[in-house]
N, C-alpha and C positions, 0 to 999 in steps of 0.2 A: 504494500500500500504506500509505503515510504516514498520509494521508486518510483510510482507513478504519480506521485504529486510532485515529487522533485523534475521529471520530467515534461509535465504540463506547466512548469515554474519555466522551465529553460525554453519550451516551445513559444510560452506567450512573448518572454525577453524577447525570441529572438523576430517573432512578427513583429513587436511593437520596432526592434529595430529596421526593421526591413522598411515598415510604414515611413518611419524617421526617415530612412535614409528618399525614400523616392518623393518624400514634401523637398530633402533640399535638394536632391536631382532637381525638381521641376522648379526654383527658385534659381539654380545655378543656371539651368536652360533660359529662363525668362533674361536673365543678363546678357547669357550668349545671343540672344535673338535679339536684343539691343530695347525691348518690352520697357528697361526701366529707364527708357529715356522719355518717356511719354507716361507712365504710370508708376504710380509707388503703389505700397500694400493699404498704408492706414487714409491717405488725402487725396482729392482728386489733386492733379496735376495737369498737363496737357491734355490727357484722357480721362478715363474715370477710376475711382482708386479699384487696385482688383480683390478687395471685400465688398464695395459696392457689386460690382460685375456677381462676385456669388450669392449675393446676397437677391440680387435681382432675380436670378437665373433657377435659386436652389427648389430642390425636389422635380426639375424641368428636365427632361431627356433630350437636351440641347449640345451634348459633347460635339458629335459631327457638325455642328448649327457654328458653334465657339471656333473650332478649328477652321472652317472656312475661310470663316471673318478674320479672324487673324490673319492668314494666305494672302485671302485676295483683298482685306481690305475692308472698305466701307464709310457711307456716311448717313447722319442724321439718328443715328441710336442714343446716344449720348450727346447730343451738342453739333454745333453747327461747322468744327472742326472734323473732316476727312481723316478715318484710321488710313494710315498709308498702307499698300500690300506689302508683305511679306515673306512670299513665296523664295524658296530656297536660302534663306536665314540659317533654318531647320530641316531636319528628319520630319515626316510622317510622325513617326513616334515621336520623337523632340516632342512636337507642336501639342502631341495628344497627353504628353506628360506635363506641361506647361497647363495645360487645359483645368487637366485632374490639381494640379498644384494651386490655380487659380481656384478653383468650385472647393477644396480643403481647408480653406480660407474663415 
């Protein structure tokens, strides 16, 4: 019995790390896509902060919807300034961990 609570001890460590580590994967990506030039986490800024963005969005099956807009862009969601596209910034997956890192928010 010992054994398997100590192993359900080291299981959850080790998903709580793995969760850890893919918020700051998608935090590290957001800089590599150049994202915090136009947005911070807690203020809007040039864009909208992205706690607002998940805050907007949450419980909404908009992942593929987010990822787009990011790509190619967009105006009038937020304000009267044009998100510029962003297509090859990023990976596919990049953009979709940025996404998930954005909506964990």
């Amino acid at each position: 019995m010992r054994n398997q609570s100590l192993f359900k001890l080291i299981l959850l460590a080790a998903l709580g790390f793995t969760a850890q580590s893919a918020l700051a994967d998608g935090a590290a990506l957001a800089e590599k896509g150049s994202c915090l030039m136009c947005h911070t986490i807690e203020k809007r800024n040039v864009g909208p902060a992205f706690k607002d963005i998940a805050a907007a969005y949450k419980g909404q099956d908009v992942e593929e919807k987010l990822i787009n807009k990011i790509k190619k862009g967009g105006r009038g969601s937020w304000g009267i300034l044009p998100m510029p596209a962003n297509e090859g910034k990023l990976t596919d997956d990049e953009f979709r961990e940025v996404v998930r890192w954005i909506r964990s928010l």
